[in-house]
N, C-alpha and C positions, 0 to 999 in steps of 0.2 A: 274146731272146738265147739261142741255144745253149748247151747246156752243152760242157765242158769237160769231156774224161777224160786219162787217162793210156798212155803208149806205151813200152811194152819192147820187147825180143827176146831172144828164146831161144834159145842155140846151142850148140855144145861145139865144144871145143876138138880140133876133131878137121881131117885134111885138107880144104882145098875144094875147091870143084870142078873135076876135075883129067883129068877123060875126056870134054872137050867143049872147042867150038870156043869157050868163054867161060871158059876155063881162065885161071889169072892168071899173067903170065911169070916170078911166083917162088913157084912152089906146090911145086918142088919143097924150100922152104924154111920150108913152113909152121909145122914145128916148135919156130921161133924167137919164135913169137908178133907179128909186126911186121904180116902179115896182118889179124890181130884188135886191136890197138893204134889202125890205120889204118882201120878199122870201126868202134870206137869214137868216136874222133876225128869220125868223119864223123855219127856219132848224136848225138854231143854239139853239134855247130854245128846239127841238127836239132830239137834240144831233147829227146830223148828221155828220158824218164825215169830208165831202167833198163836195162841189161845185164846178162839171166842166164845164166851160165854153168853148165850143164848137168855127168850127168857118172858116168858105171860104172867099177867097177873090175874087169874080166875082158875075155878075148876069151870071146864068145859059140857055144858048138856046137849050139844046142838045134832048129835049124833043120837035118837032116840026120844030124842026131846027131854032126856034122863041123865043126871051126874051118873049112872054104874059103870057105861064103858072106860070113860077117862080114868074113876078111880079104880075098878075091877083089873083094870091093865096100866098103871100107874101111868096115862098117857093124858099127858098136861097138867097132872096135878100126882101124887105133891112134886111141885116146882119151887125150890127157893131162891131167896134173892142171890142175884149175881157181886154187887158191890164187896159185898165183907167176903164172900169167896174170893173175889178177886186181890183183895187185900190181903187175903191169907198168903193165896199163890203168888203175887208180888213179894211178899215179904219172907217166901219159899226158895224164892228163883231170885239168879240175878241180872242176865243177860235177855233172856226171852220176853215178848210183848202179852200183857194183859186185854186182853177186850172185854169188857162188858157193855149189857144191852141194857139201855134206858127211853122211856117211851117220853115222846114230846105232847102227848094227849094227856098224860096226869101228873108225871113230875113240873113241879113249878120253876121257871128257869133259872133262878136267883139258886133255889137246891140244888140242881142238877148242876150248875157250873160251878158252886161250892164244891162240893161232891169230888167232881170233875179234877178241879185243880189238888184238893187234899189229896186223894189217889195218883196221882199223875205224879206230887211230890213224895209219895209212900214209897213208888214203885221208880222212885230218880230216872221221871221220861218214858217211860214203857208202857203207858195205859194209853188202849182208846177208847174209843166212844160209839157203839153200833148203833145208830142213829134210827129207831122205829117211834111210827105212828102207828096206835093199836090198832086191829082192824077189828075186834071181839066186842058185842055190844054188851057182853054178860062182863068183858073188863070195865069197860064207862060206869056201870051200873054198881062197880065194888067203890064207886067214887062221888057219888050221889048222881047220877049224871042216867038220864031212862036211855041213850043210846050213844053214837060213833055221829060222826058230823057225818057228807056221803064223799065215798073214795077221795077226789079231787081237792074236795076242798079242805081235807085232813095234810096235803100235801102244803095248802097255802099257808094253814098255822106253822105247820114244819119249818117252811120256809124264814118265817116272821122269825120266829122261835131259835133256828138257829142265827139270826139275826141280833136279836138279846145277846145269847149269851156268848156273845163271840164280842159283842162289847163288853158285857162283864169282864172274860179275860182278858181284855185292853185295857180295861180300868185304872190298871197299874201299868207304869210304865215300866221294860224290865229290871234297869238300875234304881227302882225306887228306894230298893232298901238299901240302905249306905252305913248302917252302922256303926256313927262317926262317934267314937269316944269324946270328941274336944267339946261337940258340940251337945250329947250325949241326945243323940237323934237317930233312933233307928230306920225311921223311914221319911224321906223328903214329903211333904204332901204336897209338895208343887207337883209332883207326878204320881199324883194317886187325886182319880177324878169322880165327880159322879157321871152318869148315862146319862140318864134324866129321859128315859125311853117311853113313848107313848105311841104306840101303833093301833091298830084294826082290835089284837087278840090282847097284845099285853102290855103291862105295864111295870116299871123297874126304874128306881132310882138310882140304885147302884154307889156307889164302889162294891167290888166285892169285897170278904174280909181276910182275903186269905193271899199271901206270897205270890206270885209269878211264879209256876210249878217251872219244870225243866225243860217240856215242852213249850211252854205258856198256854198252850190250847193242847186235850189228847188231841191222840192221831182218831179220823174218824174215816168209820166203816158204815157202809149203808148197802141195804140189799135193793135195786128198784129194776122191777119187772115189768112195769107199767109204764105207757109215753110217758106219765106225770112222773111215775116214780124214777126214770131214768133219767129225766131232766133234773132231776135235785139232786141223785148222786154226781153225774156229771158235774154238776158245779162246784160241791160239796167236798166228794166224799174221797181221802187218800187210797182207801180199796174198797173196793166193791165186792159184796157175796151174789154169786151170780152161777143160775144152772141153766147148761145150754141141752137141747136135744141132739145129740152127737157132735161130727166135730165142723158141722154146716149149721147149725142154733149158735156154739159157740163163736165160732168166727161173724157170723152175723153179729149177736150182742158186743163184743169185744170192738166191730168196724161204727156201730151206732154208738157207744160210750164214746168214744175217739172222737167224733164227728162234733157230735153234743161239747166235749168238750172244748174244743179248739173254738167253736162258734159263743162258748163261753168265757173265753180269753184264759181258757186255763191249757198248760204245757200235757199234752194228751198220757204223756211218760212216767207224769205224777200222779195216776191214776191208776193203779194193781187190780187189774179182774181177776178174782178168784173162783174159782168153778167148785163146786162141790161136787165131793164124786165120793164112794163107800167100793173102795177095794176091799179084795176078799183074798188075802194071802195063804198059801201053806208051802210045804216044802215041795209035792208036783202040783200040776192043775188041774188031776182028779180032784186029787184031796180036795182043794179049792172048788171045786165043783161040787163036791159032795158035801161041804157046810153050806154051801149056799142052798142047796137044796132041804139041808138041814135046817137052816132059817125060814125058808119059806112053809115048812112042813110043820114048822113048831102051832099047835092048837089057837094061837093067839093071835099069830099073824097077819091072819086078813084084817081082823075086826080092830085089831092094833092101830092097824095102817088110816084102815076108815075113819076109826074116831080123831087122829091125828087130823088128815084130812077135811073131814066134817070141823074140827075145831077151828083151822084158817081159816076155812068160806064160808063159815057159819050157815053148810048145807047139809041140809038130815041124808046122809049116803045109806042110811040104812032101809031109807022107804025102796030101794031101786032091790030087784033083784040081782043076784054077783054076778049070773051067766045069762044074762040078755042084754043087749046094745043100751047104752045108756042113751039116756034125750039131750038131742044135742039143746045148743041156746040156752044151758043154765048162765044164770049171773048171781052176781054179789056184790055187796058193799063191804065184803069183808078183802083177803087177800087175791086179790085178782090176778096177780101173776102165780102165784101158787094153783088158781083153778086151774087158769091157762094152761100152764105147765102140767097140770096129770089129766086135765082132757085129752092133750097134745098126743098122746101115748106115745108108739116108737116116730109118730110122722106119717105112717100109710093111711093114701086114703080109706075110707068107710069106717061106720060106728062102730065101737070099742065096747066088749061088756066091761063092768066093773073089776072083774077080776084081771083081765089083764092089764084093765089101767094101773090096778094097784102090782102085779107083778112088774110090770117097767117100770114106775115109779122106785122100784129099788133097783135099781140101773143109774141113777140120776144120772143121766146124759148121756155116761161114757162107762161102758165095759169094762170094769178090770178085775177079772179072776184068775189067778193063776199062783205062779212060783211069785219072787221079790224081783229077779231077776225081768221076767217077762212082765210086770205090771210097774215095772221102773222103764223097762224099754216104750211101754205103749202110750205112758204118760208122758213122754220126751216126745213122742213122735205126734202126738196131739198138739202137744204148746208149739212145735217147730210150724206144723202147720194153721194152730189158730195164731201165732203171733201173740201168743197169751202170756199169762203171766205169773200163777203159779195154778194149785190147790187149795181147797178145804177136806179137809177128811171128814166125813160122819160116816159112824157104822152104823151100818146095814142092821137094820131091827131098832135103831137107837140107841137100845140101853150097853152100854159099857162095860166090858169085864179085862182084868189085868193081860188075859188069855190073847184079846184082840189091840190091844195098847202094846204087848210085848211085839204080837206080830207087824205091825206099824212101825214103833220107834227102835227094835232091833233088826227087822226084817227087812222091810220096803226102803225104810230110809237109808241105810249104810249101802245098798242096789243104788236107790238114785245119785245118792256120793260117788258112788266106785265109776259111774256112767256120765262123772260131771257134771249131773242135773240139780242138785243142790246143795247148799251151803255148805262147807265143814268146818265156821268156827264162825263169831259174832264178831264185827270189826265195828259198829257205830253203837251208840251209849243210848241213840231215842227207839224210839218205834219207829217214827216216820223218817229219820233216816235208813230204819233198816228194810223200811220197804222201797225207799228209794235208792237204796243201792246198786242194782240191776234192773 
């Protein structure tokens, strides 16, 4: 019998696809969220896991040294906030997991675990929590702030930080509220505390003011690509976002999360690596072949990709030319596993020009163009041999159209069903039990 993993997607909250003949006839109303509700909705009759909602707070120059590419190709901006989406899509859905992304660099934690828990009870158990440190100096600077602390040490507040509020949601104890008519008490204060938190970064006297949500704590998701950053999810995080470079990157990552974790007295099984990958479905694997080709050919798409790109590592990719060998030895203070990873190209040796870093870059990791059928078989035949544990989806290009939602949530996913590779109905009420189910 196959195993079973699990299925998200990854997105933000940002316009879809809106400069093509698979545009949706009310994208010029994206902003109201009804789009993403209506995607939801369609992942949840799919059985999907998870909905992560992604999520920056800047428009991006760092590509030109100029805001036009980000806004010219609506690539990092306009990006709105994830939270009230999320609440909309909680209060859409009733079975499937919310995630949103909230940065431990400008939310103050007393906010963020208010936040946390309100949602958490909106959504009865289903929200989590995508746990980022900004890595964009033009984000510090929408906050009075002239830059980013340097990589490392943005991990130590993290650290601190999820430390706070994880006594905030202890605050209360979970039978605090007792709502005893006799004594006409709705909550004990013998178990409701302050913190009284005093560390390095922050400061918090706590109680929180809000219920024991249904998880007590969301389920939390972290992406860490970095020694640092894998050492915090490792200890942290119930799933991880994570891209490997075929299916020798991912078994690596997937054997070093385990390791990390076990060495950090945590059960290596309660940890869900998700890999993110952008299938390309049609009914043969011409067809499939032939939108992909259609993706890559569209006018916008290199320059798309770059300014994407440029916006993580806050490196100008526009000074390189597309068709000469890039210099190897770039760095950043920005997202270091994201360099990593599209320096990395497919893995052979010798320098890479631009263009085809950015053409593998739309591969994330792992190949899957074809029918539902063959890209449900290739995806089973991956997790068999990484030992992994599910998916992320993100489409190919980014931006979203109902066109590539239908082909996902009617297509691919009812192929990985029929092939017993995932779920076909919701049997636990949290989040975090639904990712600890299998």
């Amino acid at each position: 019998m196959p195993k079973k993993f699990h299925m998200g997607w990854f997105m933000n909250f940002i316009p879809p696809e809106w400069d093509t003949e698979w545009a949706s006839p009310d994208v010029k109303n994206w902003a109201n969220g009804k789009f993403y509700v209506d995607m939801a909705q369609s992942m949840e009759r799919a059985c999907f896991d998870l909905i992560m909602i992604e999520d920056t707070v800047m428009v991006a120059d760092a590509y030109g040294g100029t805001m036009e590419g980000a806004l010219k190709h609506s690539a990092f901006a306009p990006k709105h906030d994830p939270i009230p989406l999320a609440v909309l899509i909680a209060g859409s859905t009733s079975r499937m997991g919310v995630v949103a992304t909230m940065s431990t660099s400008f939310y103050p934690p007393y906010l963020l675990a208010r936040a946390c828990s309100t949602v958490d009870s909106i959504a009865e158990g289903r929200f989590g929590w995508n746990i980022v440190s900004s890595a964009e100096d033009r984000a510090a600077q929408n906050f009075g702030l002239t830059g980013l602390p340097e990589h490392d040490e943005r991990y130590n507040v993290a650290e601190e930080y999820f430390d706070v509020v994880n006594q905030l949601w202890d605050s209360w104890e979970p039978d605090a509220v007792v709502m005893d008519r006799e004594t006409n008490t709705y909550a004990d204060y013998n178990k409701v505390r302050t913190i009284d938190f005093d560390g390095k970064y922050f400061k918090s006297r706590g109680p929180l003011n809000t219920v024991p949500s249904p998880q007590h704590r969301p389920a939390f998701l972290q992406a860490g690509a970095s020694p640092r950053g894998r050492a915090f999810a490792a200890g942290a995080a119930d799933a991880i976002i994570a891209v490997g470079t075929g299916i020798e990157g991912m078994k690596e990552y997937r054997d070093d999360i385990r390791t990390r974790a076990e060495a950090a007295g945590r059960d290596p099984d309660d940890i869900k690596l998700l890999f993110v990958v952008s299938p390309t479905i049609a009914a043969t694997e011409a067809e499939a072949r032939a939108e992909v080709e259609r993706i890559h050919n569209h006018p916008s798409y290199i320059e798309k990709s770059l300014v994407n790109i440029s916006s993580n590592t806050e490196i100008d990719f526009k000074q390189f030319d597309l068709d000469e060998p890039l210099p190897e030895g770039l760095t950043t203070n920005g997202e270091r596993g994201s360099l990593e990873y599209f320096m990395r190209g497919d893995g052979s040796p010798g320098p890479k020009t631009l263009r085809e870093l950015v053409l593998h870059r739309a591969k994330r990791g792992l190949e899957l163009v074809g029918t539902p059928e063959q890209v449900a078989k290739k995806m089973g035949e991956a997790m068999e041999e990484v030992g992994g544990d599910g998916f992320l989806i993100s489409k190919p290009g980014w931006d979203l159209s109902r066109t590539y939602i239908n082909a996902i949530c009617d297509g691919l996913m009812p192929a990985l069903q029929r092939q017993g590779l995932a779920r076909t109905e919701y049997t636990k009420s949290t989040l975090r039990e639904t990712l600890r189910e299998f």
